[in-house]
N, C-alpha and C positions, 0 to 999 in steps of 0.2 A: 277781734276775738270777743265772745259772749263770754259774760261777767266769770260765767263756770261754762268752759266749753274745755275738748279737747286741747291737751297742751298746758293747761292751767297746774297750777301746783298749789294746793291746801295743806295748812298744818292743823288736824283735829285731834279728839280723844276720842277712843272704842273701849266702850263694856265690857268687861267690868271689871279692870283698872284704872282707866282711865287717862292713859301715860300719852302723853302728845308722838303722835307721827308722822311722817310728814307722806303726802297721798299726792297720784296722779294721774290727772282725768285724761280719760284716755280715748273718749267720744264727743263730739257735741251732741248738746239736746234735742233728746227725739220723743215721740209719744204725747200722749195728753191724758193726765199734766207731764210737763216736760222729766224727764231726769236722763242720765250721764251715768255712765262707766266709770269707776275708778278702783285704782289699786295701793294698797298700801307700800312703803318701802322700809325695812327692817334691820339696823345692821349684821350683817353675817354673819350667823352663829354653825356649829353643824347642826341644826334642826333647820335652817333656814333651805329655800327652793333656790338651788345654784343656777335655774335654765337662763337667765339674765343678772349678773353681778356689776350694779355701777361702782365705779372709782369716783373718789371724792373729786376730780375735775370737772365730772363731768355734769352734773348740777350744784349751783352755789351753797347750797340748804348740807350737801351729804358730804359728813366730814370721818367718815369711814367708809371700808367697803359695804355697799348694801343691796340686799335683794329685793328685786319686783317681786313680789310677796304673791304670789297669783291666787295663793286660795282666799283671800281675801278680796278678791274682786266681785264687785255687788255693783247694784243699782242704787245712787242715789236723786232721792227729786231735788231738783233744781232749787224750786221755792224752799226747801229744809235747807239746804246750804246756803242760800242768799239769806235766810233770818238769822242762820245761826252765823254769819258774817256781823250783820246788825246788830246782832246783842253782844259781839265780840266773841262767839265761841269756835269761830272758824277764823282763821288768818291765811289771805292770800301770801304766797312763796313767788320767788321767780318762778318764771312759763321755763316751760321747758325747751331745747331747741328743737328745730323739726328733726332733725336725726334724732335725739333724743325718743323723741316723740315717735316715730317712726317704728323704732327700735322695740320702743314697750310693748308696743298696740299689734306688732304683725303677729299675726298667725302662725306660724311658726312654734316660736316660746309659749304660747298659750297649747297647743297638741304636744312640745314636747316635755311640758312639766310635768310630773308625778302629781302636783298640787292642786290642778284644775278638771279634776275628776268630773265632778260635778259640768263644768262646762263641756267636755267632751260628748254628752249626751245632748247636745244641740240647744241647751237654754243657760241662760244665767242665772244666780241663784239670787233671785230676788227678796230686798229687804232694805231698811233704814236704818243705820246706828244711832243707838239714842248720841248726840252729841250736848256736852255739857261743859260746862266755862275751864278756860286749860288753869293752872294753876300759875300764881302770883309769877312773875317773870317768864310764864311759858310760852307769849307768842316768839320771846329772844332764844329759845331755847333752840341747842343744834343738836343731831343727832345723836345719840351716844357711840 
């Protein structure tokens, strides 16, 4: 598996609060320069996107129920996430299993969420979250 490919699990922060969450890549790298698909995971609130709800067994990281967050699925490049690895502001998670993985990525949940409007019109919504250092204990940090 590539450093950040498909399957991979990262814990970052997104602007602009900057609250660590834990994200999963959900392509390997394609394009030049390279970047990857990912989506954030959220624990389950009623504002949250119900079309996929993991149970805390089924990745080591999620210690409630939590949702694949769709509308939050962007483009990011490769090389932003291997520095901001480097300087400590990205933390590799366990991989996900391939069911897991399987699960996230099909077609399906992505047509039937209300959340991925945006993708439903045939593109992704391209862009980079500024990522910036998690806070003192955050790589330990588990879901809320």
């Amino acid at each position: 598996m590539n450093v950040v490919g498909a399957g991979r699990a990262l814990l970052l922060a997104e602007a602009p609060l900057y609250e660590p969450h834990l994200w999963f890549v959900l392509t390997d790298p394609e394009g030049n320069p390279p970047r990857v698909v990912a989506v954030m995971m959220r624990t389950v609130t009623k504002f949250t996107d119900p079309t996929v709800v993991l149970k805390p067994d089924e990745h080591p990281f999620i210690r409630h129920d939590s949702s694949v967050h769709y509308s939050t699925a962007r483009w990011f490049s490769v090389a932003a996430i291997t520095r901001a690895m480097s300087s400590g502001q990205c933390h590799l998670r366990p991989d996900m299993t391939e069911e897991l993985l399987d699960r996230n990525r099909a077609l399906t949940p992505f047509l039937e969420s209300e959340y991925t409007w945006s993708m439903t019109a045939g593109t992704w919504r391209v862009g980079e979250l500024p990522i910036r250092a998690l806070p003192k204990g955050g790589p330990d940090r588990r879901m809320r």
